[in-house]
PLY file of the C-alpha trace (Angstrom):
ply
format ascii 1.0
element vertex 258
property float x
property float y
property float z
element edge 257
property int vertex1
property int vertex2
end_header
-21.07 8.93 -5.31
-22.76 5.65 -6.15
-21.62 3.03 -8.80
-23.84 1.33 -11.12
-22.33 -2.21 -10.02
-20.82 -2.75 -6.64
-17.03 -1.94 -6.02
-15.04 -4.60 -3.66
-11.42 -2.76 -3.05
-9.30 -4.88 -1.26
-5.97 -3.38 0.00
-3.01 -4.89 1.42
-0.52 -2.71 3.44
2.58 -4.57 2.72
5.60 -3.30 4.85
8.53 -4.70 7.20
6.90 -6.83 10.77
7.68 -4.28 13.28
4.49 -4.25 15.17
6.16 -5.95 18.12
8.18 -3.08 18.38
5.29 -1.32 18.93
5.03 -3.37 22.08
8.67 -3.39 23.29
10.12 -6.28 21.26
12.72 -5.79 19.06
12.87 -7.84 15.95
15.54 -9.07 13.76
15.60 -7.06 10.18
15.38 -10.47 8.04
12.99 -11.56 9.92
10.45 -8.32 9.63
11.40 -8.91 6.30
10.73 -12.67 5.85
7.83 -12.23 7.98
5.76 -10.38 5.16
7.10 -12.56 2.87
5.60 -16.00 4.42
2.27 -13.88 4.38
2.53 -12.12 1.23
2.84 -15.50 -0.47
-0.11 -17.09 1.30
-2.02 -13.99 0.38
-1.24 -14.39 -3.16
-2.59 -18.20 -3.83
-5.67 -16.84 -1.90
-6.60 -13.43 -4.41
-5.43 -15.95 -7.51
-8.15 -18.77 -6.00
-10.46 -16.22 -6.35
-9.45 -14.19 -8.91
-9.36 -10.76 -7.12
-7.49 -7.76 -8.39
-6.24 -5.75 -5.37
-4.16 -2.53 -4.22
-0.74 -3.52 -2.52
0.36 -0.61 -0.54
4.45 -1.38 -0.17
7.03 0.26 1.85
9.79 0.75 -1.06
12.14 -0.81 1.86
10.27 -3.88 1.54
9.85 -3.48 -2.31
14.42 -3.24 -2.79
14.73 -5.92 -1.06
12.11 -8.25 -3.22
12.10 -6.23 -6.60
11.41 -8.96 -8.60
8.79 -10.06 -6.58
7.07 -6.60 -6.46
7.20 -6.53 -10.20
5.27 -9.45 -10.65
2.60 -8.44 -8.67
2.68 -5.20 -10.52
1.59 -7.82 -13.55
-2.01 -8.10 -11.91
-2.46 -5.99 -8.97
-1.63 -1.88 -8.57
1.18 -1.17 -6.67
1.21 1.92 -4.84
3.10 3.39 -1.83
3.31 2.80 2.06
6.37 5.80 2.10
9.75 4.68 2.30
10.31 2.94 5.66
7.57 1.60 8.02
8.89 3.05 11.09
9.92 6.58 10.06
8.92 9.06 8.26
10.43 12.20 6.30
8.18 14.36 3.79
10.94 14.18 1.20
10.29 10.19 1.32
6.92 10.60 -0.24
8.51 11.36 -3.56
11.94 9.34 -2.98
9.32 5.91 -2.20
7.22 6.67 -5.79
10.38 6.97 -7.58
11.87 3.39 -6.44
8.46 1.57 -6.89
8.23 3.48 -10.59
11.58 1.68 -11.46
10.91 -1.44 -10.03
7.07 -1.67 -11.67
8.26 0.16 -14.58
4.73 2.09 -14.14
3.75 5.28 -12.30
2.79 4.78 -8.94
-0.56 6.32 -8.24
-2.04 5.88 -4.79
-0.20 6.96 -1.33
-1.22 5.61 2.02
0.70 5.91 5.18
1.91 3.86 7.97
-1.09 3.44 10.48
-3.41 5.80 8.45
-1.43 9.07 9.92
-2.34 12.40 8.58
0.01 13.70 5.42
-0.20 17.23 3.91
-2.14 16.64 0.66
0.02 19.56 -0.68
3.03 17.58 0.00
1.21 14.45 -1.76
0.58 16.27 -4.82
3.75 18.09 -5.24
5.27 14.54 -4.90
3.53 12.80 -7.84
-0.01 11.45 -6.28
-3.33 11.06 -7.61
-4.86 9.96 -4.81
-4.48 9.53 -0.91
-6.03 6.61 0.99
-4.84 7.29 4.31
-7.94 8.43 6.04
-9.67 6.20 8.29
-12.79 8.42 9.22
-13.53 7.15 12.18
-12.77 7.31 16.21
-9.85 4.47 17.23
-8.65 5.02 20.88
-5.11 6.15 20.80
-4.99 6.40 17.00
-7.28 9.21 15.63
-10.91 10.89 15.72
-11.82 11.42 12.28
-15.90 11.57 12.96
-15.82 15.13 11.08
-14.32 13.40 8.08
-15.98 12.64 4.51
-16.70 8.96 4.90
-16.31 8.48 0.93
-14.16 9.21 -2.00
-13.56 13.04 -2.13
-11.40 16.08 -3.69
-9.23 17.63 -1.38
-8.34 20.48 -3.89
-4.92 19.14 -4.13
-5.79 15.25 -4.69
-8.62 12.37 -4.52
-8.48 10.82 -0.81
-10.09 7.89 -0.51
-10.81 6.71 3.19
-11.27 2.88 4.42
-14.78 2.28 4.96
-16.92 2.49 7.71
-20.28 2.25 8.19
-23.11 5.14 7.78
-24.48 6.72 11.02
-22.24 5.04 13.76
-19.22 5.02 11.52
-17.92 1.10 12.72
-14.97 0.20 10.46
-14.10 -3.09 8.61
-10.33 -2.17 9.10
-8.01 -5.21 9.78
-8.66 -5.54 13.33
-12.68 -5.67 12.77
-11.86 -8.97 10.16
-9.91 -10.78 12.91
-12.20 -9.82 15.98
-15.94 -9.65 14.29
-17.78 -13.02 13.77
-17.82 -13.58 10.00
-21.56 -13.36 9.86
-21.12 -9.87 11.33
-18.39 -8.70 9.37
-20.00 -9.51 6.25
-23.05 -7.75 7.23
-21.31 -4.69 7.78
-19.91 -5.04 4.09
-23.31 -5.24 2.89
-24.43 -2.13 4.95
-21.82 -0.26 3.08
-22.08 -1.65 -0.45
-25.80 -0.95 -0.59
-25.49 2.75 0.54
-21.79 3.91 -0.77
-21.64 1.13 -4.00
-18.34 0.52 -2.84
-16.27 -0.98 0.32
-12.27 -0.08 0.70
-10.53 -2.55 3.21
-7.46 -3.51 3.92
-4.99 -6.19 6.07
-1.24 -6.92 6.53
0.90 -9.90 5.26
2.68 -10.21 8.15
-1.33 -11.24 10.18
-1.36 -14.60 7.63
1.65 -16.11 9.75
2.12 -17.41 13.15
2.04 -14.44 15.71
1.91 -16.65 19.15
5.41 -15.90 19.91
5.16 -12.22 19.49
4.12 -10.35 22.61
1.23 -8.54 21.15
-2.28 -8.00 22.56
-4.74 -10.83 21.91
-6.93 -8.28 19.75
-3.75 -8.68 17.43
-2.70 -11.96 17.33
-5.95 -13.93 18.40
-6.43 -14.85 14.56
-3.55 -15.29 12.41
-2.28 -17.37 10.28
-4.60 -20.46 8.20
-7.05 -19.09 10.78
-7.23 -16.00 9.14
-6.66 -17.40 5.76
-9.90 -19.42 5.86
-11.69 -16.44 7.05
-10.41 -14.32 4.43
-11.23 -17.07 2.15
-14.63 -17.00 2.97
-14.92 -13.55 3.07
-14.08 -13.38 -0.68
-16.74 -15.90 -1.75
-18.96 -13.70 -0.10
-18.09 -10.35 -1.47
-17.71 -12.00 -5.32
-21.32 -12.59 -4.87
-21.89 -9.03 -4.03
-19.74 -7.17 -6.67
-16.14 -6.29 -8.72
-12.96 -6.03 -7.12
-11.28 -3.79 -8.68
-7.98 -1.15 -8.10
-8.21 1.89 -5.84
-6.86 3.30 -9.05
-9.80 2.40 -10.94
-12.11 4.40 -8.85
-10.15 7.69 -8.84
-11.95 9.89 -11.99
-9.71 9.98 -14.49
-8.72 13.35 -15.10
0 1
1 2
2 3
3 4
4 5
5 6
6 7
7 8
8 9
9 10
10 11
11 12
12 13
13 14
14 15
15 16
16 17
17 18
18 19
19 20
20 21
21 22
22 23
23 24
24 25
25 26
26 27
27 28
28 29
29 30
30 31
31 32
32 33
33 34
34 35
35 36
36 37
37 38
38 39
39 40
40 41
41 42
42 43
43 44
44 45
45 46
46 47
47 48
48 49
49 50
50 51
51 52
52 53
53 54
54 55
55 56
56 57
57 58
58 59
59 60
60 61
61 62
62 63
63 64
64 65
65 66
66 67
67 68
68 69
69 70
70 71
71 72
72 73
73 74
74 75
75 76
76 77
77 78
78 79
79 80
80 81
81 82
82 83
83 84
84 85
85 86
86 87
87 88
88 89
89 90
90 91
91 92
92 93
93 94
94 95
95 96
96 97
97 98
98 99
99 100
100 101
101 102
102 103
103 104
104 105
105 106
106 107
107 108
108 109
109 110
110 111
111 112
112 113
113 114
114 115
115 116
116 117
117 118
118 119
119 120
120 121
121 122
122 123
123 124
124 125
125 126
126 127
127 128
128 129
129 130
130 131
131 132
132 133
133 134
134 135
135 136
136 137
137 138
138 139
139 140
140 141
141 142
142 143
143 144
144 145
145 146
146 147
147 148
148 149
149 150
150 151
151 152
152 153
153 154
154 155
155 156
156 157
157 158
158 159
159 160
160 161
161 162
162 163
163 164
164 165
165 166
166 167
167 168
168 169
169 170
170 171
171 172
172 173
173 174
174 175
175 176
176 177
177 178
178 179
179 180
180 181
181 182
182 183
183 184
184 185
185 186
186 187
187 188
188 189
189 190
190 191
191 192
192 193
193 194
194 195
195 196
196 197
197 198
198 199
199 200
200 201
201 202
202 203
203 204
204 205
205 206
206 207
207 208
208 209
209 210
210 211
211 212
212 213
213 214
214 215
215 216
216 217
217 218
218 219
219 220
220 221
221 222
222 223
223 224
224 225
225 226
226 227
227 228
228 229
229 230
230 231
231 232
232 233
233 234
234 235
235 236
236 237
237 238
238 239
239 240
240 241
241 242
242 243
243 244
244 245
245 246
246 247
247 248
248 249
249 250
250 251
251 252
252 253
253 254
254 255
255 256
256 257
């Protein structure tokens, strides 16, 4: 599917800090909390400096606790779902997480996407109120998932759009959040172009909680080796890069309207 002008969708997976967990390290609620807060807001000044439009995908944990927040974001950007809690996951909170984010925007929640990219039943996402999915990553991550048979772009499932992050043609490399931190700029931004100029579009995506101060966390360097203004000035960057290459627009404003 190509696009007559370039599409720059810009995602940000906005949910409660447990990634330490991940690693054995518990972490205070308010401070998961707080966490993606300090980076949220940093975030923010960033996409109004440049003007971009984006996709927040919140956990409607995160979202109760900072409703008025969420709603002004809704103002701007689309809000659409990361389930209900980060860390867990029941099919009945596909439908209970849309339901709290439609009362807090006070506008139907689209787009779905789950907590690191797992697989969901796209039966289960449309019987729960989705238009679209955007929890494929279609490509190989060690541990993670092997999603080389995947469609790389925008497709019907039968049931609902999906619309994968990016990665490039042929060899499939993905500008996922951990490719922005670890690539040299000048080769991250190459990769963009690889995929604008064959797919008109690019979908990626990065966490609040990457914009703060991650040197006391015991993560792996991969993680942690950019954060904070680091990152921001890359991302920064980045943007006046891509603005010279196309839109930013919604995921929601790709989907075909039905």
């Amino acid at each position: 599917m190509k696009y007559n002008s370039k599409k720059i969708l810009f995602s940000i997976d906005l949910e409660e800090f447990d990634i330490p967990e991940e690693y054995g390290e518990q972490v205070p609620l308010k401070q998961k909390l707080e966490t993606s807060l300090e980076g949220l807001k940093k975030l923010e000044a960033l996409l109004d400096k440049h003007n971009v439009r984006c996709t927040i995908f919140t956990t409607a944990f995160w979202a109760s606790h900072y409703p008025q927040h969420i709603r002004a974001l809704s103002e701007k950007h689309e809000i659409a779902s990361h389930t209900y809690y980060h860390n867990s996951f029941k099919t009945e909170d596909l439908a209970t997480s849309r339901k709290v984010l439609n009362e807090i925007c006070g506008q139907e929640i689209a787009g779905i996407r789950m907590p690191r990219m797992s697989d969901i039943s796209s039966e289960d996402v449309k019987a729960a109120g989705y238009t679209y999915d955007s929890s494929l990553h279609p490509t190989w991550l060690p541990g993670r998932y092997n999603n080389f048979d995947k469609p790389r772009t925008l497709f019907n499932n039968k049931h609902t759009w999906e619309l994968p992050a990016s990665v490039t043609p042929v060899l499939r490399i993905p500008i996922f959040w951990l490719s922005l931190k670890n690539f040299p700029l000048w080769f991250y931004q190459m990769l963009c172009k690889r995929i604008l100029n064959h797919d008109g579009y690019i979908v990626f995506y990065v966490h609040p909680w990457e914009f703060t101060n991650l040197s006391p966390y015991n993560l792996p360097k991969m993680v942690k080796r950019v954060d904070n203004d680091r990152l921001i000035n890359k991302l920064d960057k980045l943007f006046s890069y891509l603005s010279k290459q196309g839109d930013f627009i919604t995921h929601r404003e790709l989907i075909p309207q039905q």
